[in-house]
Every structure is written in C-alpha cells, then in structure tokens.
N, C-alpha and C positions, 0 to 999 in steps of 0.2 A: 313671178308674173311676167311674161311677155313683153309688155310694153315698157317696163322698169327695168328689163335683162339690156346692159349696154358693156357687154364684160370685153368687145374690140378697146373700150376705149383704156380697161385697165390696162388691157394687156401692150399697146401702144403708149400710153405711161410710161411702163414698165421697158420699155423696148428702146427708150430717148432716157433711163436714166446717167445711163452712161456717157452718154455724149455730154447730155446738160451738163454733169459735173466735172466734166473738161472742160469745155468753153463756157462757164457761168459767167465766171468773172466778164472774162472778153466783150461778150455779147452784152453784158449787162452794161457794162463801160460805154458802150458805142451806140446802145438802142436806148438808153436811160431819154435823153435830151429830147428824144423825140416820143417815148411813150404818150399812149393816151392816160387821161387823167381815169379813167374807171366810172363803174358806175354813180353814181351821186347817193345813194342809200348807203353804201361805204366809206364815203369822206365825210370826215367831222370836220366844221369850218373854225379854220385859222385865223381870223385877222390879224393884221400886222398891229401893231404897238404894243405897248406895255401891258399884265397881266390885268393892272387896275384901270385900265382905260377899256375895257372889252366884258362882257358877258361873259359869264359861264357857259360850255357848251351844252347844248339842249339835247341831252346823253337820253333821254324817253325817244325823242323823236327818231335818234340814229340808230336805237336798239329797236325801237317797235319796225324798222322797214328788215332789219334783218330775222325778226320773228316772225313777218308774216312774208319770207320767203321759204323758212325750217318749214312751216305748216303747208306749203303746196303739195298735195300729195305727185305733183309732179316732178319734183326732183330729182336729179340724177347724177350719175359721178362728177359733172364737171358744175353742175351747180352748188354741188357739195365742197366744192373746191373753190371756188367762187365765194360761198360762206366764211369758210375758211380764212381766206386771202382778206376777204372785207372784217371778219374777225380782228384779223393781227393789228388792219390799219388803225380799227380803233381802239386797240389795244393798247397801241405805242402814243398814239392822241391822246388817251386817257393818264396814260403813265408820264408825256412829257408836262401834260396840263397838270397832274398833280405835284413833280417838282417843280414849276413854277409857281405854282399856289404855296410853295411850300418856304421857297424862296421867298418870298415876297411877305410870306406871314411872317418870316426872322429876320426882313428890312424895319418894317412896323413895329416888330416888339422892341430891336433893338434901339430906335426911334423910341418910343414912347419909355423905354427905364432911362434914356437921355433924359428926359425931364422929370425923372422921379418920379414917388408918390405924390398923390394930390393931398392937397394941405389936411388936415385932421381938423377935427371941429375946437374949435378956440382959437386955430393956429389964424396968421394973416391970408387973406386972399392973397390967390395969385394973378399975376394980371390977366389984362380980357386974352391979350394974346394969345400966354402960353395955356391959357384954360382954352380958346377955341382949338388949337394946335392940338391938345392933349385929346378933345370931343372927335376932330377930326381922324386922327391916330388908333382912336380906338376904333369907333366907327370902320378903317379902313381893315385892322388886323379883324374885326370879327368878319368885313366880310370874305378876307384872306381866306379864313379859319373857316367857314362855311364851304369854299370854293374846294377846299382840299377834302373836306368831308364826303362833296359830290364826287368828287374824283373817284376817292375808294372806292364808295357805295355802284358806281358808273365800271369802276373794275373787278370788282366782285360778280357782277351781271354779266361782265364778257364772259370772265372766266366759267360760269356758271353755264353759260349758252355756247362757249368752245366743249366743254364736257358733252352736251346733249348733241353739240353737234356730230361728236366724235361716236356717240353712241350709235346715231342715226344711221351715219355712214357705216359702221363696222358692221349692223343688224342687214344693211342694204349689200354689201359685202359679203355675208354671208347667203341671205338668198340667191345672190345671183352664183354665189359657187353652184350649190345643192341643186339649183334649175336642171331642170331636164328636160331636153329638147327632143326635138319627132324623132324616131329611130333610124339609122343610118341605111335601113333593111328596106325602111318604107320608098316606093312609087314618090307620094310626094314630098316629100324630103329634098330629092333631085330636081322633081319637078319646079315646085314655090320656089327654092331657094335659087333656081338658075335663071326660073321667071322677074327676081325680085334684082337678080346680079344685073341683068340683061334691061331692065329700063334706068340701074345707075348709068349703067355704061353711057346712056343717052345721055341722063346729067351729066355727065364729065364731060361728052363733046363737047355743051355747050356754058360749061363753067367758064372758059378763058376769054371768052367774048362779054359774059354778063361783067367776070370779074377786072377786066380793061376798061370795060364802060362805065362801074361804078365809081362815085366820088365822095364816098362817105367817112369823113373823118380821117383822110389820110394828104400826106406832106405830096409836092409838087415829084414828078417823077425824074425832073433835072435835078432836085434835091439828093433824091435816093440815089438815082447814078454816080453822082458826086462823091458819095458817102461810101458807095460801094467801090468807088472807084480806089479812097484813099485806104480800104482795107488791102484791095488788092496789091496797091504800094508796099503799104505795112507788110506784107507776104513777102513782098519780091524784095524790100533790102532789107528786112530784119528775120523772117521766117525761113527764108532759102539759104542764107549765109550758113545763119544758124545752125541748119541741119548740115549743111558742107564742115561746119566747123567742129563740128559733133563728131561725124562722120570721120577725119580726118585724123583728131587726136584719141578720139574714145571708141570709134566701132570697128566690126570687123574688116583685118586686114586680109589681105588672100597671101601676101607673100610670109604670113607668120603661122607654120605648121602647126607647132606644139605651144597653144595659147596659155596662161597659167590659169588655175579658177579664178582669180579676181579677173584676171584680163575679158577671161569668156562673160561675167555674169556684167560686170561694165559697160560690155556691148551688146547684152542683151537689154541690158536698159536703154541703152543709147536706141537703140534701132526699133525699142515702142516709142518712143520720144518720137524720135524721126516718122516712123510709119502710122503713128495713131495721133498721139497727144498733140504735136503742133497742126498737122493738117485739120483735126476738128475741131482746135481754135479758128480757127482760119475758117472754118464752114459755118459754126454755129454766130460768130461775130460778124457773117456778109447776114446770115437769118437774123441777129439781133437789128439788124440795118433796117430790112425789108419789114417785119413784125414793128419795128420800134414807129416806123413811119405811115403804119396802118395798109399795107400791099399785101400783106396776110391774113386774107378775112375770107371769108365764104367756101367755098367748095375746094376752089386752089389753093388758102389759105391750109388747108386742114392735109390735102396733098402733100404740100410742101412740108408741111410740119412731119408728115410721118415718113416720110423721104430722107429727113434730114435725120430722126430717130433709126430706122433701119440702115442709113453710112456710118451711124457711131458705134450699131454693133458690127458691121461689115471690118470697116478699119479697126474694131477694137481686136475681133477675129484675127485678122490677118497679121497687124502687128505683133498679138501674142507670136503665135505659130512663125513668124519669122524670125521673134526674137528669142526663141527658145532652143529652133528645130535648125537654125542656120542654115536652111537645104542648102545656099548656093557654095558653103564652106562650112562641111559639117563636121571639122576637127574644132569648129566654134561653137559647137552646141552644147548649150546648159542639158541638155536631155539625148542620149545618144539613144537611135535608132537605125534598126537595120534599114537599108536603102528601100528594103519592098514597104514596109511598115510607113516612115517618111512619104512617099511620095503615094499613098493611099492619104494620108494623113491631110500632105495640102490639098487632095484632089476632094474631098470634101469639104474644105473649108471655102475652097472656093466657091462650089455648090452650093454652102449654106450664106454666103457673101450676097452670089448670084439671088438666091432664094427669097432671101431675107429681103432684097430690096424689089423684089417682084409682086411678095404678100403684100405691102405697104404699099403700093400703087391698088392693090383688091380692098385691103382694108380699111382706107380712107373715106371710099364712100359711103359703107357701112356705119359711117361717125355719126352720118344727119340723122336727123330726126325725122324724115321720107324713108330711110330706107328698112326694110320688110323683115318680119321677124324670123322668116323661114330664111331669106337669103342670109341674115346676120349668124343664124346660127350655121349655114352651110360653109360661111366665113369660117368663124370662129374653129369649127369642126377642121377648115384644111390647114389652119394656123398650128393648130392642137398637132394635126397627125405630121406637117412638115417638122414641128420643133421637136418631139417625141421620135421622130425618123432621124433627125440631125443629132439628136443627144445619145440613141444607139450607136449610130455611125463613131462619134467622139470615144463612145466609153468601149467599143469593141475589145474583150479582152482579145485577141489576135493582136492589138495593135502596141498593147503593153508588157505581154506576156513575157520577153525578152528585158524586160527592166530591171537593173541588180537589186540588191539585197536593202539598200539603203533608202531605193524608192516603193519599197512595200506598202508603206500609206497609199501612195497612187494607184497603186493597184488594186487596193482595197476600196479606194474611193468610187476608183469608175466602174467595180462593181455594184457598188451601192444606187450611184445614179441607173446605171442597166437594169437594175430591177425595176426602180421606181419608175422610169418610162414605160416599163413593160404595163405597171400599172396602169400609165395613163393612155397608153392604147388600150386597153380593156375599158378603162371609164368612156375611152371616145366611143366602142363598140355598143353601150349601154345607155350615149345619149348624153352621157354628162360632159359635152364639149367647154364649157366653161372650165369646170375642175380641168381638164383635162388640158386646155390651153394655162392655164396658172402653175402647174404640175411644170410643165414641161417647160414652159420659160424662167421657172423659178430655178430650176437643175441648173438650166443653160445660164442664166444669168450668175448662179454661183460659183459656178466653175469659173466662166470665163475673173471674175471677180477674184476669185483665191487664185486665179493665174496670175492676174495680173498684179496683186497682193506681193505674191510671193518672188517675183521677177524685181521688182521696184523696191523690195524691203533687202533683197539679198544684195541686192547690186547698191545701194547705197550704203551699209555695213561694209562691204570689201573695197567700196570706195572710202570710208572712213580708214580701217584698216591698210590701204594702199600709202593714203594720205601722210598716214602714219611714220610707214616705214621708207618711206620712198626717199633717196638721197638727190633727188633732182631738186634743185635751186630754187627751182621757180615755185614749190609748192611753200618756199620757209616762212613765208610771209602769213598763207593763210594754214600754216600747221602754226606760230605762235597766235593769231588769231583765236583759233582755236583749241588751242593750249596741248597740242598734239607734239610737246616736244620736255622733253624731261623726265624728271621720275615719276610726271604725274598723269604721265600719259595713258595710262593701263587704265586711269578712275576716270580720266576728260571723258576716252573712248567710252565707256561702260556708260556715264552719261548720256554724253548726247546718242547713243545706241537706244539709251530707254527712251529720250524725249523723240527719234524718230517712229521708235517700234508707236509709241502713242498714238502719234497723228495717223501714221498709217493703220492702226489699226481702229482709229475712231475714220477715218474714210471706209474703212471695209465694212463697219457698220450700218453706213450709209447707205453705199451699194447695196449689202443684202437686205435692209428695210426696203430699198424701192425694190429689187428684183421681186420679194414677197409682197409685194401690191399697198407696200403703204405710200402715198400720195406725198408727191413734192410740198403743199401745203400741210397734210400733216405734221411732217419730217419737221417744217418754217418753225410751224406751230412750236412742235417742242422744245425746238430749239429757241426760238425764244422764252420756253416758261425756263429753259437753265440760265437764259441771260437774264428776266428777270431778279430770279435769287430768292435767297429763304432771307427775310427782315426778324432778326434778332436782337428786342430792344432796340435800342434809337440805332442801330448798325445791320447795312442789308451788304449779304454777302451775295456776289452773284457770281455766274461764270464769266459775263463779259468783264467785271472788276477782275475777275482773278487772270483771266488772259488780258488785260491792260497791262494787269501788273508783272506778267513773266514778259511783254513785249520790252515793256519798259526799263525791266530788271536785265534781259537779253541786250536791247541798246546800249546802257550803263558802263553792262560789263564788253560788251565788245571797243564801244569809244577808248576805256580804260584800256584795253589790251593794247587798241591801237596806239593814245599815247605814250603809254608806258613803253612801246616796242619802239617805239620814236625815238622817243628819250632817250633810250639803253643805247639805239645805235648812234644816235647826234654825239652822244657821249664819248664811247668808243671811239669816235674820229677825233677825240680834243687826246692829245698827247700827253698833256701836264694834268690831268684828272687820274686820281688814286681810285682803283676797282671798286675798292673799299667804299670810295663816299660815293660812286659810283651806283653801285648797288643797292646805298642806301635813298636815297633819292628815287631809283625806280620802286622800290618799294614802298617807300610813303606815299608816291602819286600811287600807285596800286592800290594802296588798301586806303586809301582814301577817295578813289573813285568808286571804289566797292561799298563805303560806306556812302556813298551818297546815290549810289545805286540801288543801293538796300532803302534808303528813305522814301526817296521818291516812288520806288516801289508800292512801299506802305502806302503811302498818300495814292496813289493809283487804286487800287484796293477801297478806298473811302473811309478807312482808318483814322479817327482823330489821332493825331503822333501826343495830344497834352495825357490821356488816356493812357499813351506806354508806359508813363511816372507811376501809376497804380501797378501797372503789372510788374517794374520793375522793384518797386516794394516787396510786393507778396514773391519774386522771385531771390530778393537778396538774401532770405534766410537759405534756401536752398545753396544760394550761390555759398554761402557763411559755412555751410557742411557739405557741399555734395561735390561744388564748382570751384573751390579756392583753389586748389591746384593749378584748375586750368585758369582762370583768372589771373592768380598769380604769374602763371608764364606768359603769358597776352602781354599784359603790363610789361612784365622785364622785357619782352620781347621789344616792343614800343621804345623801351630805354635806351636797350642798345642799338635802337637805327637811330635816337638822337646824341647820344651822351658819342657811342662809335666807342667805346672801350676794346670790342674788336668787331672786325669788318670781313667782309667777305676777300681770303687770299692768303690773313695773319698766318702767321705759323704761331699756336698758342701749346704750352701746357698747360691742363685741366686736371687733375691728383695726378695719377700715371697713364695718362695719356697724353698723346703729344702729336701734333699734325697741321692740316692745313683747314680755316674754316672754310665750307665750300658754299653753303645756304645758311641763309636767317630766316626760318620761319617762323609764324605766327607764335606758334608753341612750342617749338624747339630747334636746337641748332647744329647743324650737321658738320660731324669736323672725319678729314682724312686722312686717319693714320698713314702714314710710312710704308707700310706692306699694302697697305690701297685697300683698308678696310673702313666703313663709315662707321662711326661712333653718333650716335644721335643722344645730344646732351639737353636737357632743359633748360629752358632758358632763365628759369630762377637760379638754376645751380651758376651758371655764367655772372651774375648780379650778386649773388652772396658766398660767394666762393672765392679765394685767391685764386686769379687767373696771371700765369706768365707768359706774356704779348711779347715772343721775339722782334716782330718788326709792326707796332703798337707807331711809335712817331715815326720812326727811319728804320732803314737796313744796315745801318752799322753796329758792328760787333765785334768781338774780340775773342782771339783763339788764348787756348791756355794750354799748356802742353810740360805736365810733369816726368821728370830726367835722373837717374840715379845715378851718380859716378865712381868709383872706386874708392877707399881712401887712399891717397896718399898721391892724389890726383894735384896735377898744376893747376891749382884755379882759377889765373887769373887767364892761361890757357886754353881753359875749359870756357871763361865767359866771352871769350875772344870770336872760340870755333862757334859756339852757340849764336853770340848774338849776327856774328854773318849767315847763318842760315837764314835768320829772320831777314836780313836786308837784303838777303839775292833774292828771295822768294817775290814775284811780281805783284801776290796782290794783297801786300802787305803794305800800310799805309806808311806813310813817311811822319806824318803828325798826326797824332801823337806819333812817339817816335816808338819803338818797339824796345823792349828791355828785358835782362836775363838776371832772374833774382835769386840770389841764393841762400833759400827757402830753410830748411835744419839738416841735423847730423842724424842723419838714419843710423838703426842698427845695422845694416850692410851697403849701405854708401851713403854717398853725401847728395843731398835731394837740393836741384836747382830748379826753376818753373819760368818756363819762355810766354811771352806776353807780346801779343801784336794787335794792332786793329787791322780791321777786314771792311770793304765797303759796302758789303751783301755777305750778310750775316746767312744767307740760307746756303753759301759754298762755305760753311763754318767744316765738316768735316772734309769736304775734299782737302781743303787749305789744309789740316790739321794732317791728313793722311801724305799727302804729301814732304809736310814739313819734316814728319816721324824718319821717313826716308832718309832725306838731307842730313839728318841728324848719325843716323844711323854710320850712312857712309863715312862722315866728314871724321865722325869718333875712330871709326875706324883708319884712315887717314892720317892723323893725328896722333896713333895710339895712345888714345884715351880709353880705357876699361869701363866697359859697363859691367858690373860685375854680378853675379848671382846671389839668390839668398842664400846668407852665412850666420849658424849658429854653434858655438864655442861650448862644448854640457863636459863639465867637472864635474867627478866622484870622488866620492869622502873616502877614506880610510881603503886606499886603491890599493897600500903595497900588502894589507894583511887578505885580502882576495886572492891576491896575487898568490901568496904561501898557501892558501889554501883550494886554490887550483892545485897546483903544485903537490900538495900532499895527496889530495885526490886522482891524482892521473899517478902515483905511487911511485915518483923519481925519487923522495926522500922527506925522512920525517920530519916534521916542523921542528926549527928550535923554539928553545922557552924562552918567554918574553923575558 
C-alpha cells in the first residue's frame, strides 16, 4: 500500500550502517549527557531507595502504551524502531528489577533462618520481639517473593511483544519489497513524481529558518558550540598526531621500492585507519554533539543525518580503494593493477563518493510524512538505478580480467554481483524500485564490507606474524606480553589469530545484517537476548557473563605477564641470584597469577566456586584412570619449583642422558643434550628417579684421570712427573690439594689415577683434555713408558709339534720316543 511504502528510509539505514559502527562508541560517549530522556510510554519509573521502600513497577500500565502503539495501523519503519528501542528499555527495567527482588528475597530469608524455626507447640514462647521481628521478616520476603514473580511474568510479556513485534516489522518488510510502483514508461510517473520533488525543494528552503527558531527541547547553543568545540580539540591533538604517527611508522613510504607483503598489507590497514576510521569518528561524535543536545530535529535534523550516513560510505569508499590500489605508489598495492584499469577504478569511485552524497541531500526530504508517493517512488527508482550503475562500474570484468591465478575468487565474485545488478535494472524497468534499491545496496554494502573484512583481518595477522619475527628491541616488551617469544610461540600466534578471526568476523556479521535491511534496533534487540542467556537450574549462562569472564581472564593473564616480565628482568640485574631460583620464582608468580585468573574468571561467569567441589568428585574418578599421569606430573612439577632438586641451567644425568635443564614445565622438563638436542623428560620421572645434579649446590668438581705405566717404571718418579702436571695446570685447586694414587698392578702396566678439584665443574673435560697432553709430553720428557697391551700365550707339549712339523715338510724321520 502507498501510504505504508517508506523503503527511502530502509534504504538510508542501511547507508549510515557503517559509519554508525565506527563512530558508536565516540558519539555515544559525548551525546550520552545530553540525550533526551525519550518518550514517557517507554520508561518504567525508578525511584531511588531501597527495593523494599518503593512499589513494584506498574508493568500493565508500561506494556498496555506499547500495545496500543503495535495496533496503529499507522506504523511505519521508524516507529517499528521506536517499539523496539522502548521494548529493550523495559526489558533491562524488568530484568534489573527482578534481580533486585531477587536479592533482597535472599537478604530476608537469610534474616529470617538467623532466628530459626518458630517454637513448635509445647515448646516455650519466644519473646514479643523476636516473634514481631520474625512476623515482620516474613511479611517482607513474601512480598520480595511476589515482586520477583511480577518481574518474570512483566518479562515474559516483553518478550512475547518483542516476537509480534519482530513479526509485524518483517511482514511490513516484505510488502514493501514486492510493492510496485507507476511504470517508469508512464507520462505521470515523471510528471507526480517531479511535481511532489519540486514543492520539497520549497520545504527545504524553508527548513533552516523554522529549524533556528525552534526551541523545543534542546541545550543552549553556547553549549553545543562548546562541546563541539572540544571535539574539534580532541581532532587536532589526539586524532591528527595520530594519523601522522600512523603514517610515519606503518604506512606507505615512497622512498621503499620493493615493499614485503606484510610491510604492503600493514599499510593498507594503516591508511583505512587514517582515511575512513579516524575521520568518522571525528564526524559521527561532532553529530553525537549536535543530536545529543536536541539541534537535530525536523527537516535539517533528518538532512544532517543522511549526510552524515552517505560521508560514511563516501570515506568508507575511498579508504578501501586507497588502501588497496595505493595509486599514488603502486609497488604498495595489496591488488596490482594495470595503470588503465586503476585509474578507471578511482574515477568511479570518486563518482559514486560524489553521488552518494548528492542522493542524500534528494532523499532526505522524501523521509516526511508530506512528501508524495509518486515523488518517493521516483526517489527510490534514481537511488535504485545510481547504485545498480555504481555496482556495474565496481564489478566490470575489464577491470579485473588481468588478476592472477590466486585472486580467482574475485573474479568470480564480481561476476556474481554483475549479474545480480543486471537483475535489479530489470526489476527497476518493471516498477519494482524498492526490490531494486535493496538489491543493489545490499551488493554494494557487501562488497564494500568483505573489503574491508579482508584488508583489516590480513593486515592484523601479518602484524601478528611481523611482531613475531621481528628483531627490533622495541617490540620485546609487547612480544613477551603477548607471549610471542619461545617455543610457544607457533600456538600464542594460532591463538590470538583465532580470537581475532572472531571478532572480526562477528563484525562482518554485523555489517551484512544491516546492509540486508535489518534495523539497528533489531540487531540491539538480539543482541541483548545473547546477553540475557539460557537460565539453567538456579545458574544463568549468558553472553555478557561469558565475555566478563574472557575480559577478566585476558586482564589476569596480561597483569601476570607483566609481573612476571618484571620480576624476570629486576632479577637479572641482581648479580648474587642463581638462574635456577630465579626461574623458579617467575614461575610460581605465573601460575599463580593464572590461577587466580582462572578463579575470578569463574566467579565473573556467576558460577558458585562451593559447586566446583561436586564437580571435582564426579571428576576424580576419571582423574584416578584417565588423568593420573597428568596429575601426577603437575604435582612433581610443583615439587620441583619448591624442593629446587634441579633448576633451570643444572647440568643433570637422567638414565643415559646427560645435559643442560633448559625449562620446567607444567608437565614436563626439557633438558639439552650435548649435540643441542632437547630431550623432554616427565616430571614424575625427575621426582622418582635417581637424578645426578652436577652443579645441584656448587660448581665444584673434581677431574679423574686414569694412567698406565710400564713395569719396571721409577715410581716414585713417575708420582713426581704426574703430580706436577696437576699443579702447573691453572685451574686446578690448591685445597684440597690434588693427589696421584697408585691405583693396582695391571696386566700390562701399572695403573696410577690423578685426582684434582676444579672450580666449575662444567670445564670438567677441557681441564681433563688438557691435562691428558701434559701428561703425555712430560712421560715423554722423562722417558717414562706408557706401554701397550701385552699378552704372554704358552703352549703345551711345543717340542713334539715341533718333530712333527718336521717330519711333515720331510727333512727326517721322527725318532722313537
């Protein structure tokens, strides 16, 4: 129906969703204080005091003004939205009023088991007191207990009137798609509709005169100036720095030819930052200013709003395309194109920049409720054919045809969109200007949306990955932050890679709910039924508990990073601190700030923690067969950061292994062989194993060094040359004194064993290899014999062999024995 077709104003929605969800926050920051309070059929009344000093709110009277707004058969999108928004507020009234009621009903009970049962019959009275005290108590928790009942009952009916409403809007939604307007063929088509443009235009001249002279509910204008003035500040020494400082370290350089892909995708994110995201903060929080203080109302009001909607997609435009296409240095571009291709490329975007902010000075007046159903659709119809013209221009295969092998999705894409347009020129030929404006901004709005997806998600990944690898100085602080430095770095990465992909990809779901026309108060909507939550049994799980608890669990552990990086390095600078206790130390503040990261976590959640005792029952059979291994190693792990049997640096033998421990982990302990291979041992086996701890208290140690000598050897010569080896040798101790003992009577020499201490037992073989030398020489020197193995083999009954060689080589016969 005509009079209910207002598809400018989805389509204008749809056209500021973007901007809104860059500058929300901002905007919302700086107009909040001065908002109007709303209409009064929307707000449930507050008063201030305690839950028991106040009324229940009179939930018939706040629901019956929003049912008899559902039933006007004049509704339309923005009053749908309006529903909406007055839905939520008393949604969140209803929901804070029933935990207070709820609170307040477990003050009173826990009150009233303070004074026990009431006496049993036979038993003695209790006094008047605690009997009125007891009358009073009860009295107060039933009417608790009632207050909470309404609550529900009072939420159950939003929720029941958010569904009808949702309904109403989607069925009104759909008619005005399927509407079909005068044919584009038709005389008056052009006529009415030029007729109906042609007396807005009269309203506009005279909008900025009415809307200067009106005084209705809006702040003083030295105020607003004020306000707007200190945005402008906010701009000039935090918003312009900014971008210079952006600029400088992270965007494109002209004097760097051959950029690397992280360096290029970097500075493509840098320079939508710079060209889109900070400028419409900056625009939508001078509009939170002017809206927030009531100077946004009437004709201009409605201008200004869709001005400020069609610069968010202007600049969302132009930043994509600058930060992709780099024209002004295009050895910087994430997307390389040939020169003809590029500079067609900007020359429409800037057209649809131009464009976009041209419609929205035409479609603004087509918002009232005066203006003509023939002009609106003659609107809607040039909206329809500019963006369905704009979204041909973007997907022209000419312009992508040259794109490699790798970018074949693209290709494929913007063929998809060129058809779909083609369709929605056909639908606008047939009258269906509504479909055909929704068609074509939904395209637009996708595209632009997975550009900018895909720009922001690449570029933070190889900013991860940069972070990573990068050996500059300055990053080491926020690489152990973020645990971007170790062995564990490959899993931190893969991490925080998945918790960005998340976010960004729960924004892009965003974006393309509103580009498809669903309403910023829908979107509210939903998203508060995820922060509500599913209540399971006396525990309600929600989204906003669950993001509490990853902020709080993310705080936790960042705090923890930071002390324990503190700690590690304060430590480091003390001279007389052993690595070993060193390390233990950061360790227990680590997993002890994790565990209390992890608690409070829980509790963030609304998780009773007395509750975890049940679950950790029914879990310790599991743990008794499934978990004792790892349990077991956790515990020994725990031992040795307090018992210290070895530490991070010992040189240990473990069966036939032998090295240096390098980590203590949770569950196991990483030692480095000799040849620079890591052995990863458990940490039970550490705990119930012989372990030999070369430098366990000290680094002193003792060389051993076995000697064979000849027989027949001067021995006392021999202990003479020996034990002077040991005393030239420099890092050989003086006390104890070093000594040459002479050990047993080998079968081929005589076995002596030199004995020295060492001060650092880990130059135990250079010392040793050395000595061997010394020794070697001095023997020689000395002519002292080191002699070789010698074995003596006697045969029996040798001489009668002998005759019988003899008679066999046939020199002569044997005589007789």
């Amino acid at each position: 129906m005509p009079h209910i077709f207002h598809s400018a104003k989805t389509i204008l929605r749809a056209v500021g969703a973007f901007g809104r969800a860059i500058g929300l926050a901002l905007a919302i920051t700086l107009a909040l204080p001065a908002a109007s309070v709303g209409s009064a059929q929307a707000q449930s009344p507050a008063p201030a005091g305690s839950i028991e000093s106040r009324k229940p709110t009179d939930w018939d009277a706040a629901l019956g003004a929003v049912v008899r707004q559902l039933r006007d058969p004049r509704m339309d999108d923005e009053g749908f939205i309006a529903l909406r928004a007055s839905l939520d507020r008393l949604r969140v009234a209803a929901t804070e009023e029933r935990d207070q009621f709820k609170q307040a009903t477990s003050a009173a009970q826990t009150q009233l088991d303070a004074l026990g049962p009431a006496p049993a019959a036979g038993q003695p009275r209790e006094s008047a007191a605690i009997a009125d005290s007891r009358r009073q108590l009860s009295a107060r928790l039933q009417a608790m207990q009632d207050g909470v009942k309404q609550s529900e009952l009072a939420l159950a009916r939003i929720v029941a009137m958010q569904d009808e409403v949702a309904d109403e809007a989607r069925q009104q939604f759909t008619r005005q798609l399927i509407y079909r307007g005068a044919s584009p063929f038709s005389p008056a088509f052009w006529r009415d509709g030029l007729a109906d443009i042609v007396s807005a235009a009269e309203a506009v001249k005279a909008a900025p005169q009415a809307w200067w002279e009106a005084a209705d509910n809006r702040r003083a204008g030295s105020t607003t100036l004020m306000q707007m003035a200190v945005v402008a500040l906010l701009a000039v020494v935090l918003v312009i720095p900014m971008q210079r400082w952006l600029h400088r370290h992270y965007g494109v350089h002209s004097d760097v030819q051959e950029p690397s892909p992280v360096r290029r995708t970097v500075a493509a994110f840098t320079e939508l930052m710079n060209r889109t995201a900070m400028p419409l903060a900056v625009l939508w929080a001078a509009y939170g200013v002017v809206a927030g203080n009531g100077w946004a109302s009437g004709l201009v009001g409605t201008l200004l709003h869709a001005l400020m909607q069609a610069l968010s997609m202007a600049l969302l435009a132009h930043g994509l395309v600058y930060a992709i296409l780099a024209p002004r240095n295009p050895a910087w571009a994430v997307i390389q194109l040939p020169q003809t291709q590029r500079d067609s490329l900007l020359r429409r975007v800037a057209v649809f920049a131009v464009g976009i902010v041209l419609l929205s000075i035409l479609v603004a007046p087509s918002r009232t409720p005066d203006f003509g159903t023939a002009g609106r659709d003659l609107v809607i119809a040039a909206v329809a054919l500019f963006l369905a013209s704009v979204n041909l221009g973007f997907a022209d295969p000419r312009l992508w045809r040259q794109l490699g092998d790798e970018l074949r999705p693209l290709r494929l894409l913007t063929g998809v969109v060129f058809a779909l347009n083609l369709v929605a020129l056909a639908a606008i030929l047939l009258g269906y200007y509504s479909f055909a404006a929704f068609l074509s901004f939904a395209l637009l709005g996708s595209a632009l949306s997975l550009a900018a997806y895909s720009v922001v998600r690449t570029a933070i990944r190889d900013g991860l990955n940069n972070l990573a690898d990068s050996p500059d100085s300055r990053f080491r602080t926020w690489r152990q932050m973020l645990g971007l430095s170790g062995p564990m770095s490959t899993t931190t990465q893969i991490f925080l890679g998945l918790l960005i992909d998340i976010v960004l990809f729960f924004l892009l779901l965003i974006a393309l709910a509103l580009a498809w026309g669903m309403s910023g108060a829908t979107l509210v909507a939903y998203t508060l039924e995820l922060f509500y939550g599913v209540t399971i049994g006396p525990v309600t799980i929600s989204l906003g508990n669950i993001l509490g608890a990853v902020v709080v669990l993310v705080i936790g552990i960042g705090v923890t990073r930071l002390l324990s990086g503190g700690l590690n390095a304060r430590l480091e600078q003390q001279s007389g601190i052993d690595p070993g206790v060193r390390n233990s130390m950061v360790t227990g503040l680590t997993y002890a700030g994790y565990l209390l990261a992890g608690v409070a976590a829980i509790g963030a959640v609304g998780l009773d923690l007395s509750n975890l005792a049940i679950i950790a029952g029914a879990l310790s059979v599991g743990i008794g067969f499934g978990l004792q291994n790892i349990v077991n190693n956790f515990v020994s792990g725990l031992i040795l950061l307090i018992e210290r049997p070895v530490k991070v640096g010992d040189w240990v033998v473990v069966g036939d292994r032998e090295g240096y421990v390098r980590r203590i982990n949770v569950r196991s302990t990483e030692i480095e062989t000799f040849p620079r291979a890591s052995v990863i041992i458990p940490n039970s086996d550490l705990i119930s194993s012989p372990v030999m701890n070369w430098t366990h208290r000290n680094r002193l140690g003792r060389v051993d060094i076995n000697i064979g000598l000849a027989y027949g050897t001067d021995v006392d010569k021999a202990r003479d040359v020996l034990l002077d080896c040991l005393n030239k040798h420099p890092d050989i101790l003086g006390i104890p004194a070093p000594m040459v003992v002479f050990r047993d009577f080998g079968d081929s020499a005589l076995v002596f064993a030199l004995r020295g201490f060492i001060a650092d037992v880990e130059r135990r073989m250079t010392i040793e290899s050395d000595l061997r030398f010394a020794i070697y020489k001095a023997c020689n020197a000395n002519g002292i014999e080191i002699p070789y193995a010698q074995s003596d083999v006697h045969l029996a009954d040798i001489d009668r062999l002998e005759k019988l060689v003899l008679t066999l080589a046939g020199n002569k016969k044997p005589a007789a024995d």
